[in-house]
C-alpha positions in Angstrom: 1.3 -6.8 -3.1 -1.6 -6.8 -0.6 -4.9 -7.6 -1.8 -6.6 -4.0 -1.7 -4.0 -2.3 -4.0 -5.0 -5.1 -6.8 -8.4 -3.2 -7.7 -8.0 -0.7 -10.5 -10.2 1.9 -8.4 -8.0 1.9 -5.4 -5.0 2.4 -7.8 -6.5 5.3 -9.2 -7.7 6.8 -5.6 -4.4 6.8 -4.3 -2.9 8.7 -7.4 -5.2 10.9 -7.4 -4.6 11.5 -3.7 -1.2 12.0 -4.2 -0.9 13.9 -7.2 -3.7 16.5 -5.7 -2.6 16.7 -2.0 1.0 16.3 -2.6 1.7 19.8 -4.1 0.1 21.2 -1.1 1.5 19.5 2.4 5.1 19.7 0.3 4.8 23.2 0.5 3.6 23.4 3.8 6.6 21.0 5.0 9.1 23.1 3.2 8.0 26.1 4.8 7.9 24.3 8.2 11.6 23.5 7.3 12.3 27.3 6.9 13.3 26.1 2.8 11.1 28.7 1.4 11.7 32.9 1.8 8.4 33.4 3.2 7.6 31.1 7.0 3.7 31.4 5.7 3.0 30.9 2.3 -0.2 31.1 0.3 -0.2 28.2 -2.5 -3.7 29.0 -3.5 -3.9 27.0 -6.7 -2.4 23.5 -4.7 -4.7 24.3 -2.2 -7.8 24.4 -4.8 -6.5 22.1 -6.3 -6.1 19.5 -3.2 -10.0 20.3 -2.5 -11.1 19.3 -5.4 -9.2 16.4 -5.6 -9.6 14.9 -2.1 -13.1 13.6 -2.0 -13.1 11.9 -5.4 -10.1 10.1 -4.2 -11.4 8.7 -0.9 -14.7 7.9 -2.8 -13.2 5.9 -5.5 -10.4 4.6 -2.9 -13.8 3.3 -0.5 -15.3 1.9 -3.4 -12.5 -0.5 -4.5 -12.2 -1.6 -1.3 -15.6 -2.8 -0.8 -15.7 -3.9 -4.2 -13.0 -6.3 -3.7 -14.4 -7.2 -0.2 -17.6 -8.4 -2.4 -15.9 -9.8 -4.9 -13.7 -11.9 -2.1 -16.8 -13.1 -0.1 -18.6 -13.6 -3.5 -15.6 -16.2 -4.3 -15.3 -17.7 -1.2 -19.3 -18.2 -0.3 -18.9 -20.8 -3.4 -21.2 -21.0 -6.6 -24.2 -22.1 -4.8 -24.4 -18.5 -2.9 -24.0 -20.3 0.5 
């Protein structure tokens, strides 16, 4: 497993990515398919659903990644700080 999927915040980032924008671009891609009745649909609630969703994830996603890029340079610098 790579390094930046180890932090707990990332982890939870990209499930909340993918749980909240999932929903949505399925849809879409079905209808792009021609799977669904109607070639434009209007999924309203995953669309609300993906914007409220999106930012938080990116936000908490950015933040374990440069918490573990501290943490890694905090480790490596030694105890002395150096």
């Amino acid at each position: 497993m790579p390094v930046c999927f180890r932090s707990t915040r990332v982890r939870i980032g990209l499930v909340l990515l993918i749980v909240g924008t999932g929903p949505l671009l399925a849809i879409l891609a079905a209808a792009e398919l021609g799977l669904t009745d109607d070639p434009n649909p209007n999924p309203v609630i995953f669309g609300i659903l993906a914007f409220l969703t999106f930012w938080p994830s990116v936000a908490l996603i950015l933040s374990g990644l440069a918490h573990g890029r501290k943490a890694r340079e905090g480790r490596t610098r030694g105890p002395a700080g150096r």
